[in-house]
Short mmCIF file of the C-alpha atoms (twelve columns), coordinates in Angstrom:
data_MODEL
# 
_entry.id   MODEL 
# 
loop_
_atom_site.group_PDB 
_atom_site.id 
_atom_site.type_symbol 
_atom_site.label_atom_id 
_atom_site.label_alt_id 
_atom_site.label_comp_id 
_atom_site.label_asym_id 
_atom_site.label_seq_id 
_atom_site.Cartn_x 
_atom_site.Cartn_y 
_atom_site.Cartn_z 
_atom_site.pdbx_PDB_model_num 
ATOM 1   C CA . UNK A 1   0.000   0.000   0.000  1 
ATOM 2   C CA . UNK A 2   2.503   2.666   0.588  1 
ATOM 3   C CA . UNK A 3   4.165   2.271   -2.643 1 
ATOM 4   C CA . UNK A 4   1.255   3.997   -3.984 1 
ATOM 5   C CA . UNK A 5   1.233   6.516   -1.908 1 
ATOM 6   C CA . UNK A 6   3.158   10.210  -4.407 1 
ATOM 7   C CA . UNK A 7   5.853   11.806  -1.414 1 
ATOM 8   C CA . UNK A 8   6.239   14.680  -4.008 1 
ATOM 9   C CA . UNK A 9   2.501   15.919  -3.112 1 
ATOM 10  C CA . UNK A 10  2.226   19.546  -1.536 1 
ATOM 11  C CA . UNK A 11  0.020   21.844  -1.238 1 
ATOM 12  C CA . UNK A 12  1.227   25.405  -2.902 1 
ATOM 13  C CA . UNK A 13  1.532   28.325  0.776  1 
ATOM 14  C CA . UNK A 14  -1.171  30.681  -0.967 1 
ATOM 15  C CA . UNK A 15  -3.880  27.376  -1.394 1 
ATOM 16  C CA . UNK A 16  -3.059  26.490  2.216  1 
ATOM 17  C CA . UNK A 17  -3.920  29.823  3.553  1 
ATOM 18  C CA . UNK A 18  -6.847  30.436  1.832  1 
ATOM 19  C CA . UNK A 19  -8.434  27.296  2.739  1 
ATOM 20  C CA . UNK A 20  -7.555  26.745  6.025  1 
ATOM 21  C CA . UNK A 21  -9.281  28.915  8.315  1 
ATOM 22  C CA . UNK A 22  -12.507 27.905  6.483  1 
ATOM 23  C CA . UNK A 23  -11.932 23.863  7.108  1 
ATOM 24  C CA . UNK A 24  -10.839 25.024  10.835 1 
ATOM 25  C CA . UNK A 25  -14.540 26.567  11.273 1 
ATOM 26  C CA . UNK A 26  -16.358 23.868  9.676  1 
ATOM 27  C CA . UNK A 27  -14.986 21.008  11.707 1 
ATOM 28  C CA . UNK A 28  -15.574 23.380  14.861 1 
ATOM 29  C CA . UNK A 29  -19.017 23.358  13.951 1 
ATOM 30  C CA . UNK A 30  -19.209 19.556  13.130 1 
ATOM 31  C CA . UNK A 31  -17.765 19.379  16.517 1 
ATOM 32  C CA . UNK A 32  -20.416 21.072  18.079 1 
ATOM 33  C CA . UNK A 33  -23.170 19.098  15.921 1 
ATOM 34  C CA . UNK A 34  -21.761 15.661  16.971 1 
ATOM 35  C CA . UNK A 35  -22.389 16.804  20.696 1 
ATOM 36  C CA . UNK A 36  -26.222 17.789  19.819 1 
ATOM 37  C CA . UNK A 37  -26.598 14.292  18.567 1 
ATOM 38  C CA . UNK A 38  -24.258 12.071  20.791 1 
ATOM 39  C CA . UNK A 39  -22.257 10.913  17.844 1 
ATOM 40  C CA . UNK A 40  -18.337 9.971   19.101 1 
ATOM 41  C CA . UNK A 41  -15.163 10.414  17.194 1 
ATOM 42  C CA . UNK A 42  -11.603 8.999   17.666 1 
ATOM 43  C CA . UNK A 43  -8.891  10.195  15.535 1 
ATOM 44  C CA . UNK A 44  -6.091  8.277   14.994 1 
ATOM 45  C CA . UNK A 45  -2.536  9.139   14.393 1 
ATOM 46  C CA . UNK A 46  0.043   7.081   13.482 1 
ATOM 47  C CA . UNK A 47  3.095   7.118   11.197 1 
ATOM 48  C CA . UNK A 48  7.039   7.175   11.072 1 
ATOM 49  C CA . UNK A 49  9.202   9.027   13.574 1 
ATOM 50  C CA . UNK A 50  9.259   12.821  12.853 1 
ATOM 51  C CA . UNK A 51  6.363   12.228  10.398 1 
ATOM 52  C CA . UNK A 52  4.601   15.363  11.735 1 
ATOM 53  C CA . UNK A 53  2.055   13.272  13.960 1 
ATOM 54  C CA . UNK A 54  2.602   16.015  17.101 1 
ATOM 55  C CA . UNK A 55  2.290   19.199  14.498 1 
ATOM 56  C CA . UNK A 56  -0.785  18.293  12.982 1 
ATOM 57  C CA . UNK A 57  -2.883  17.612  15.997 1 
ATOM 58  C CA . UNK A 58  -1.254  20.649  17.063 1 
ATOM 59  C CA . UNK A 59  -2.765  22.302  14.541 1 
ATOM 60  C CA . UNK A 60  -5.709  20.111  14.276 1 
ATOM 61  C CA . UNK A 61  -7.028  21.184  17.810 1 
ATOM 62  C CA . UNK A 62  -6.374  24.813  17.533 1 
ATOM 63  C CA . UNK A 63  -9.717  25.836  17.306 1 
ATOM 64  C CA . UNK A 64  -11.849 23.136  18.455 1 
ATOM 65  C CA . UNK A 65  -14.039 23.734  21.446 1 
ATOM 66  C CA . UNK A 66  -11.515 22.249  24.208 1 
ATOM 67  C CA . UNK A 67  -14.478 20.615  26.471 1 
ATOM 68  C CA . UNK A 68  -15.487 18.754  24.009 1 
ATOM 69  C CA . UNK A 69  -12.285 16.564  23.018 1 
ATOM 70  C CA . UNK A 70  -9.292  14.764  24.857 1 
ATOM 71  C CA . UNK A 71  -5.814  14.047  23.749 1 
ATOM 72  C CA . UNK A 72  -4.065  10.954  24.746 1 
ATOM 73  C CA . UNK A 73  -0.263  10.585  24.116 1 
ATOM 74  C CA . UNK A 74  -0.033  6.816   24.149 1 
ATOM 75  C CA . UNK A 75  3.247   5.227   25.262 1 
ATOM 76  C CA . UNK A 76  4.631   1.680   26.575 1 
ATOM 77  C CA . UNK A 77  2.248   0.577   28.974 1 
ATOM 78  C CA . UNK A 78  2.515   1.393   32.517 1 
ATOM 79  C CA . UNK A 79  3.564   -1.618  35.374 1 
ATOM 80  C CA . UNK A 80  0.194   -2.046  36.716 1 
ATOM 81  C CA . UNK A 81  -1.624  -1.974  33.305 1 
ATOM 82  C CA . UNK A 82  0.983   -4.834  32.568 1 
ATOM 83  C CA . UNK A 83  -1.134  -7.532  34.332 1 
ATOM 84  C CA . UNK A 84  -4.759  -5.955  32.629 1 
ATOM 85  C CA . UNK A 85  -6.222  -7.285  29.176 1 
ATOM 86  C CA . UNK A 86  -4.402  -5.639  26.495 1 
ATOM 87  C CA . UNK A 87  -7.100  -3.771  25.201 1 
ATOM 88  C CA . UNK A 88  -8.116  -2.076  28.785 1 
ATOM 89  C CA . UNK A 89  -5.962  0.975   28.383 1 
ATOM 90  C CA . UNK A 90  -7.571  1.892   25.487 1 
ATOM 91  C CA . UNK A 91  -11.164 1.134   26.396 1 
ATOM 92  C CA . UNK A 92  -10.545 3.118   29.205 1 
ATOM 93  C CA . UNK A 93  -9.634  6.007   26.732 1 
ATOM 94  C CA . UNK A 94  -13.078 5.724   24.738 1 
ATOM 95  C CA . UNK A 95  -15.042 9.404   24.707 1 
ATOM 96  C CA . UNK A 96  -18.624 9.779   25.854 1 
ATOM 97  C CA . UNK A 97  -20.926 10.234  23.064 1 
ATOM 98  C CA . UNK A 98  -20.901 13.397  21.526 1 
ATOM 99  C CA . UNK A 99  -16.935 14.251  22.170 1 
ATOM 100 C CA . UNK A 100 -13.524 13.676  20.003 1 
ATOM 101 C CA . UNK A 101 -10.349 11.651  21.098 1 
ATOM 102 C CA . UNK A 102 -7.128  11.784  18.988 1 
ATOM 103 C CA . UNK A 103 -4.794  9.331   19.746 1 
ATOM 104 C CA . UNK A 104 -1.007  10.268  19.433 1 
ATOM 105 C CA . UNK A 105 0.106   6.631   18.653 1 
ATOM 106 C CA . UNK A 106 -2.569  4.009   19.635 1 
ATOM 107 C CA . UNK A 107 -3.235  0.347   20.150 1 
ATOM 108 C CA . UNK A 108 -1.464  -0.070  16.817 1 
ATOM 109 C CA . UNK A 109 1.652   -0.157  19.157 1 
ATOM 110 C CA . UNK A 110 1.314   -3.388  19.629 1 
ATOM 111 C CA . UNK A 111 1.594   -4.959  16.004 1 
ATOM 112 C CA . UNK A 112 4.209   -2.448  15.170 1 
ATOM 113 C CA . UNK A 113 6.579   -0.914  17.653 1 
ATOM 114 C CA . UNK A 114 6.168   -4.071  19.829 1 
ATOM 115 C CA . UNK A 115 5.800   -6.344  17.150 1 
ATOM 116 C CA . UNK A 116 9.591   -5.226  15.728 1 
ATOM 117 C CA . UNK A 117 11.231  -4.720  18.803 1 
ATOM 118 C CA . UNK A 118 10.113  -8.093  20.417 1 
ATOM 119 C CA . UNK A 119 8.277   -6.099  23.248 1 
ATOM 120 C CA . UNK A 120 5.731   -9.039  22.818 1 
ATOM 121 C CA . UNK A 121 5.574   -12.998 21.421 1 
ATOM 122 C CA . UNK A 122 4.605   -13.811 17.781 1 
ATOM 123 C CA . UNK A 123 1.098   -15.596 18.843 1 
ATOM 124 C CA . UNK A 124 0.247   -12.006 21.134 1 
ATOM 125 C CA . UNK A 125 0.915   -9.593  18.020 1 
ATOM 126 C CA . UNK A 126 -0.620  -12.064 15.667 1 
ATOM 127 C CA . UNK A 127 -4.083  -12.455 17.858 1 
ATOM 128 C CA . UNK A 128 -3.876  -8.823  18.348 1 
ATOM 129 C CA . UNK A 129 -5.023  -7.844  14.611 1 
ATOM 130 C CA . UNK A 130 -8.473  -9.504  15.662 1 
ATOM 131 C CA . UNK A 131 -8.384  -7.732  18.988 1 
ATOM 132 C CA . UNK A 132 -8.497  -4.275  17.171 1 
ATOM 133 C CA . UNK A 133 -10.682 -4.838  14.094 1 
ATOM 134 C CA . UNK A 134 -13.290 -6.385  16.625 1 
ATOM 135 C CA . UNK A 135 -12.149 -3.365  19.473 1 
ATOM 136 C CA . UNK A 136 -12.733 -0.756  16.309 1 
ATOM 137 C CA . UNK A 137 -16.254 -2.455  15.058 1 
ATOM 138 C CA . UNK A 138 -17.784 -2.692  18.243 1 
ATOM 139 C CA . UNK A 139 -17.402 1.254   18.680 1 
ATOM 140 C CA . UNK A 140 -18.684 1.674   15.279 1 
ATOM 141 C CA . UNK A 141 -21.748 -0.409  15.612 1 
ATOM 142 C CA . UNK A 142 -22.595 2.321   18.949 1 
ATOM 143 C CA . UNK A 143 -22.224 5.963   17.543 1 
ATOM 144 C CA . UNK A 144 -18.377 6.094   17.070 1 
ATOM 145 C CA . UNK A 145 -16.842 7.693   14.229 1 
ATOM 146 C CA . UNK A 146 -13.403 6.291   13.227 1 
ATOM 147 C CA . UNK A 147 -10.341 8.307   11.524 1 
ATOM 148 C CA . UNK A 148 -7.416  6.418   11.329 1 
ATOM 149 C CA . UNK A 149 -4.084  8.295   9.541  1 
ATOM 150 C CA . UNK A 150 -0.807  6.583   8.863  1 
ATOM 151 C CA . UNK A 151 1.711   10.026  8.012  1 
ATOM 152 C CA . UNK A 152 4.315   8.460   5.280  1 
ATOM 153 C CA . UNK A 153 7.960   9.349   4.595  1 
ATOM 154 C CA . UNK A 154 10.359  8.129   3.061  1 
ATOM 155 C CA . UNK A 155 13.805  7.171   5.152  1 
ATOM 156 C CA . UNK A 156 15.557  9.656   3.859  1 
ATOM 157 C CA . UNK A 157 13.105  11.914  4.433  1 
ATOM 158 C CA . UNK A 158 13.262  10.752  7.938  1 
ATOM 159 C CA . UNK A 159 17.110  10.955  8.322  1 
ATOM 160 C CA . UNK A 160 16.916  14.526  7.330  1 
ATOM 161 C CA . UNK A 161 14.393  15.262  9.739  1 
ATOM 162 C CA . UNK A 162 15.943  13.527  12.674 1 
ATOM 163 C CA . UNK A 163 19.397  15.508  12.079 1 
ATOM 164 C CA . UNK A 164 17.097  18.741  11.787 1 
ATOM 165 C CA . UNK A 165 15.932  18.137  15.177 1 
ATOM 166 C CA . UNK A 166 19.265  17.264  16.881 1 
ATOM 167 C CA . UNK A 167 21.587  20.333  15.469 1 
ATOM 168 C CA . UNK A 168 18.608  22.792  17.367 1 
ATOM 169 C CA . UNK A 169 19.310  23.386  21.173 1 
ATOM 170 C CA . UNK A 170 15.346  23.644  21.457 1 
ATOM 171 C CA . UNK A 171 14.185  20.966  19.534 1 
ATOM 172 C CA . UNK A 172 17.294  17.843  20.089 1 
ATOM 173 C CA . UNK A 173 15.778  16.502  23.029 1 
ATOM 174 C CA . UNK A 174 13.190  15.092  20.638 1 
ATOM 175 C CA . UNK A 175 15.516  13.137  19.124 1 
ATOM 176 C CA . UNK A 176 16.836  10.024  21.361 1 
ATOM 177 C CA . UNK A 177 18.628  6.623   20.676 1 
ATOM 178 C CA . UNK A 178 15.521  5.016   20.393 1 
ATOM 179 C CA . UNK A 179 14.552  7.008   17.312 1 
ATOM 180 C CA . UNK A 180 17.923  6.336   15.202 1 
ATOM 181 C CA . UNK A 181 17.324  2.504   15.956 1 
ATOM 182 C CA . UNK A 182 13.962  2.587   14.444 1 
ATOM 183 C CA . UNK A 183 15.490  4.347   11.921 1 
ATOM 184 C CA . UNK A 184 17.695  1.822   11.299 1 
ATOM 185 C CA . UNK A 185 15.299  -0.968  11.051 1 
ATOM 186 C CA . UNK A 186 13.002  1.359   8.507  1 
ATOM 187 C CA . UNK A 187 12.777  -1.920  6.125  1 
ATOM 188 C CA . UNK A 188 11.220  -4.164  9.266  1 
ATOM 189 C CA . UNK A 189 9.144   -1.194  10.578 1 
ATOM 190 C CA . UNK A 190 7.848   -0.962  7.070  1 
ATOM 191 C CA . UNK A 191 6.688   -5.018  6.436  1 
ATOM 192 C CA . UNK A 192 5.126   -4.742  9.842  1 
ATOM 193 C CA . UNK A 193 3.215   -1.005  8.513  1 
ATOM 194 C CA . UNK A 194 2.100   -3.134  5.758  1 
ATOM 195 C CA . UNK A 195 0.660   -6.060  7.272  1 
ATOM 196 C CA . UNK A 196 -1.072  -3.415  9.607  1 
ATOM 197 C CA . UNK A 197 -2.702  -1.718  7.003  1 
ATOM 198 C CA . UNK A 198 -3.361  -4.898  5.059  1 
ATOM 199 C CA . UNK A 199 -5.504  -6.659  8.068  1 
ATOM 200 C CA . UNK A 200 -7.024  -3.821  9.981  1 
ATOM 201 C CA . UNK A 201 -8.339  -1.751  6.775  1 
ATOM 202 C CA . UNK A 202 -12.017 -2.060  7.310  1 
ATOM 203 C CA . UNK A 203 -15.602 -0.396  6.013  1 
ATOM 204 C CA . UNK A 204 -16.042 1.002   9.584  1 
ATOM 205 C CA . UNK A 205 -12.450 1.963   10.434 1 
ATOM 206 C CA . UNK A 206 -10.263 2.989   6.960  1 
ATOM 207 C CA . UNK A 207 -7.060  3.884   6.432  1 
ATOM 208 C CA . UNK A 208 -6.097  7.331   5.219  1 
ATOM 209 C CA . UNK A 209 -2.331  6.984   3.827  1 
ATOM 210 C CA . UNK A 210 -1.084  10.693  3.685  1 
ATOM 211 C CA . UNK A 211 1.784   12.050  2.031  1 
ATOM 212 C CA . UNK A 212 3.985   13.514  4.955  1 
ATOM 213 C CA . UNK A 213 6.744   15.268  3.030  1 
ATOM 214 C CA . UNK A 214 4.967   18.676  2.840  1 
ATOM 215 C CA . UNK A 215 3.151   19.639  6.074  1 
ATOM 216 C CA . UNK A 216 0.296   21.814  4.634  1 
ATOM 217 C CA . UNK A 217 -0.512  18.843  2.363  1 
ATOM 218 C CA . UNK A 218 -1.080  16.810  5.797  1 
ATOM 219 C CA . UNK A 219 -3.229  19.266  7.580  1 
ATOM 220 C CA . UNK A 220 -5.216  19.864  4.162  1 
ATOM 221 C CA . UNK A 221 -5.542  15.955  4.093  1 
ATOM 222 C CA . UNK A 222 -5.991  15.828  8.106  1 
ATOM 223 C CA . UNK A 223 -9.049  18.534  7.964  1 
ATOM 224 C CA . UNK A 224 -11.002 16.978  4.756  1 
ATOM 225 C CA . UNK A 225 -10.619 13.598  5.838  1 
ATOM 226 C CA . UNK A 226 -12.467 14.414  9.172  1 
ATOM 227 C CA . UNK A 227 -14.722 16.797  8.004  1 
ATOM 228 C CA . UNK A 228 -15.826 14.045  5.305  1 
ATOM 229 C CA . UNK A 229 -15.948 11.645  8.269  1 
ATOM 230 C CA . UNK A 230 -18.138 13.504  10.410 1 
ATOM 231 C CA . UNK A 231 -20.674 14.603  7.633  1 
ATOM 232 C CA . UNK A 232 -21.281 11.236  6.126  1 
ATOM 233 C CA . UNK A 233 -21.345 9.883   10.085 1 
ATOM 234 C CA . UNK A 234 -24.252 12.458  10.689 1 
ATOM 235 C CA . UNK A 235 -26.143 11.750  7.506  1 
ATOM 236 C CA . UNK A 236 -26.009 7.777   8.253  1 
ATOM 237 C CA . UNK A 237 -27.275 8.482   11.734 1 
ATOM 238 C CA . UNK A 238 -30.319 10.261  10.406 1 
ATOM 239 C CA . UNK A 239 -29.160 13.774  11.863 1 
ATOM 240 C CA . UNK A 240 -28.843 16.813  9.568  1 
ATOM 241 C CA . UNK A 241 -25.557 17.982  8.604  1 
ATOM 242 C CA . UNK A 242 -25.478 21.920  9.142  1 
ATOM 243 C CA . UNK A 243 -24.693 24.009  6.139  1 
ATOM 244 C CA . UNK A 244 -21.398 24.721  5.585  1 
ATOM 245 C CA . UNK A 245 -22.066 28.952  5.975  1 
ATOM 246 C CA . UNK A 246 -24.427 28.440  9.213  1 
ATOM 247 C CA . UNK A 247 -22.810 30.349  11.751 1 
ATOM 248 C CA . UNK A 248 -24.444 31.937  14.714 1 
ATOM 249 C CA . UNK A 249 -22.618 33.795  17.582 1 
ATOM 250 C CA . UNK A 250 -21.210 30.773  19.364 1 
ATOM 251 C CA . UNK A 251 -19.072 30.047  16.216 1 
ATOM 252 C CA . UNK A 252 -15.792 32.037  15.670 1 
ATOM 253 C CA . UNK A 253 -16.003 34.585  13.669 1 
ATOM 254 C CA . UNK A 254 -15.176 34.232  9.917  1 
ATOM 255 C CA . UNK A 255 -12.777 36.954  9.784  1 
ATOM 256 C CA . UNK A 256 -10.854 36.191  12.427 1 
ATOM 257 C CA . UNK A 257 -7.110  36.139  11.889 1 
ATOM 258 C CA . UNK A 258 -5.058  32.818  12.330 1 
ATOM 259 C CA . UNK A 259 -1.221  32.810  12.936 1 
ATOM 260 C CA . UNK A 260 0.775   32.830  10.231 1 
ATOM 261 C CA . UNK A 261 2.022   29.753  8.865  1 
ATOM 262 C CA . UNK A 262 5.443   29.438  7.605  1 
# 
């Protein structure tokens, strides 16, 4: 799957800032339409090191209404959650109906990171692809909306990014052993991406493969993917999707100013 997937794609600076702050507002008011009919959505991020995961949820969350969403940075599991299910760390992470987690990394940890590293056995990786695809369809089948992202570069790409990061004071503790051993085994991280993709692509949980060489393409990609997620969850629930110019004074205003983007 990644093979088809153009690196070259970007998204021209003047295209990006014209369409922005207008894909900003509408998910803000998708946002606020998915509370009024207790619809849930989990967003997914995952991708290579210094892929642009942290940036684009960054940007992503700017101007959504901060109630109404949680952000979980997922990492090795902790001691005690060692001796628990697999699964229960996530399940614990679900959002009531009606609000938005993104997922910084997710249970896909376990048939990548600790599928390549031998953090877990073959059979516990193996069983784990039915653990998620029946985890992801039971949230479906009970008002969850699912976004899943895998942000792809090339290791090159990568290398350049990781020596970026380490020659700036501010930005090279970002940058650890860990990362340039991953690097290293780009080739095994990649068979295990594509098995991933392969087994856990489903009608209720899809895979958006985005082109991570030019940010503004990602958050372009990042915005209409959810947007398109949320509108076609609404209309299958029977709930109206608002039109796209129905503001009211809740909403931000249209004018508004957004920081300028490099």
């Amino acid at each position: 799957m990644l093979e088809a997937v153009n690196l070259a794609q970007r998204l021209a600076k003047a295209d990006y800032k014209a369409q922005l702050p207008a894909m900003q507002r509408r998910l803000h008011r998708l946002q606020r339409a998915c509370w009024e009919a207790k619809l849930a959505t989990l967003v997914v991020f995952e991708g290579w090191d210094a892929a642009g995961k942290g940036t684009a949820i960054s940007k992503l969350t700017e101007r959504l209404e901060p109630r109404r969403f949680s952000l979980h940075a997922v990492r090795q599991p902790r001691t005690f959650e060692t001796h628990l299910p697999w699964m229960w760390r996530f399940w614990s992470k679900v959002p009531n109906w009606g609000e938005m987690a993104i997922f910084d990394r997710s249970w896909y940890g376990r048939v990548l990171v600790e599928r390549v590293e031998k953090l877990v056995g073959k059979k516990q990786w193996r069983d784990a692809y039915a653990d998620i695809v029946s985890f992801e369809r039971s949230l479906a089948n009970d008002r969850y909306l699912i976004v899943k992202f895998f942000l792809h570069i090339s290791k090159k790409e990568q290398k350049k990014r990781l020596l970026k990061l380490e020659s700036d004071p501010s930005t090279s503790w970002q940058v650890d052993a860990e990362d340039w051993e991953h690097h290293r085994k780009y080739k095994k991280y990649r068979v295990a991406v594509e098995e991933m993709l392969e087994r856990t692509e489903s009608e209720w949980g899809p895979w958006t493969l985005v082109a991570a060489t030019d940010r503004r393409w990602v958050r372009a990609t990042m915005f209409d993917t959810i947007i398109r997620t949320i509108e076609d969850g609404l209309e299958r629930h029977g709930y109206e999707v608002p039109e796209i110019d129905n503001w009211d004074e809740a909403d931000d205003d249209p004018s508004d100013d957004l920081p300028a983007e490099d």
